[in-house]
N, C-alpha and C positions, 0 to 999 in steps of 0.2 A: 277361545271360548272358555270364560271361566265355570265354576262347578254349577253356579246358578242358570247358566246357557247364556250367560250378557256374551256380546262378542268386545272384544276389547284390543283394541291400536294402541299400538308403542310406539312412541318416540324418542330414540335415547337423546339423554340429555350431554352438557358438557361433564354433569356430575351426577351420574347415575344415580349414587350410594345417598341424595337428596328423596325424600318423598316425591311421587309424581305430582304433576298437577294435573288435571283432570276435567274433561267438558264434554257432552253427547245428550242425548237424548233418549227417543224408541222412536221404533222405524212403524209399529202397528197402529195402524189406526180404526178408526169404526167411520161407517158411513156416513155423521153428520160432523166427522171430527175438527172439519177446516178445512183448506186447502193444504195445508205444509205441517200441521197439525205438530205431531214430535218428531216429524224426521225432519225437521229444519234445523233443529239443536244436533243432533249426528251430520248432517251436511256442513253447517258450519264449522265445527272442531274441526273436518274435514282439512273444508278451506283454508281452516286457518295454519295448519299444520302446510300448506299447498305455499302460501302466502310466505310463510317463515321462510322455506325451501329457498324460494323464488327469490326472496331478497337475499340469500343468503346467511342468513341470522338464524344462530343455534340456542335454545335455552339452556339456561344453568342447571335447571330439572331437567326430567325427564317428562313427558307430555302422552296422556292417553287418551284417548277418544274409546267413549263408551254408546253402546247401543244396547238398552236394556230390554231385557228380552219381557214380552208381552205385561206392558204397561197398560194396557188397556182391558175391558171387562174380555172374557176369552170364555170359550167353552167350558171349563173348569170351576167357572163363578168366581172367580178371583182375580184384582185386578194388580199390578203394580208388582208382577212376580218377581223381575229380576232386581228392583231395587228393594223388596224385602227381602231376597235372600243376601242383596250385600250386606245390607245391616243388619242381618242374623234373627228378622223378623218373619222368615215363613217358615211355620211350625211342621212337625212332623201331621199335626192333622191334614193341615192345611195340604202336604202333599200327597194325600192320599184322598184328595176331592176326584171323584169320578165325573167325567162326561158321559153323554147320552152313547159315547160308542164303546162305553165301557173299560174305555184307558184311563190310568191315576194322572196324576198331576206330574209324579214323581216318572211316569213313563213318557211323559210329553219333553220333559227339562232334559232326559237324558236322552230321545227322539233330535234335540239339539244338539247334543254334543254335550249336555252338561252332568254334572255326576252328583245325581240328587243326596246320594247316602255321605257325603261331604256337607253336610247345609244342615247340620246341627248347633252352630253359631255362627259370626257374621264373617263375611268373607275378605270385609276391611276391617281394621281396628280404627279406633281414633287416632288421628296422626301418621295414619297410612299413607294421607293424601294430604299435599302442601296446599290443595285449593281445590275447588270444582266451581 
């Protein structure tokens, strides 16, 4: 779990010291979201990681599978948390939005596992990643 609470799969590659590449999703959804809504994008990086194994075929990267943590509107009023904290767009206001039960934003991310006081700039740079 990165500092934003994405949960995040390694695959090491043939040549680690490569940028990864990178595919996922978010696993939250809302009631009218679809049937497979964003957790079809985390199932699939999955598979396809299952798929690689299976044939026996290693990439030259390394390969990560992302699940971003609450992409969708949430108690907080904010949507698309874990993928603005990768790119160093949720602000310090933004993590001190309270819900109706009275926890910040900043106590929900770290409720996950993540480490809201890290999330003063982005958690990828450009060129962090070979692909997504």
């Amino acid at each position: 779990i990165d500092a934003g609470g994405n949960l995040v799969g390694y695959l090491p590659g043939i040549d680690n010291e490569l940028a990864p590449l990178a595919s996922g999703s978010h696993s939250d959804t809302v009631p009218s979201g679809g049937r497979f809504d964003g957790a079809l994008g985390v199932i699939a990086a999955l598979e396809a990681i299952n798929a690689l194994k299976d044939a026996g075929h290693r990439l030259r990267h390394p390969f990560e599978v992302i699940d971003f943590l609450a992409e969708e509107p949430n108690k907080y009023g904010l949507s698309c948390v874990g993928s603005r904290a990768m790119a160093g767009e949720l602000s310090q206001e933004n993590l001190s939005f309270i819900a109706a039960d009275g926890s910040t934003l900043a106590e929900g991310i770290h409720r996950m596992g993540g480490e809201p006081a890290k999330l003063s700039g982005p958690l990828r740079s450009h060129g962090d990643m070979a692909g997504f």
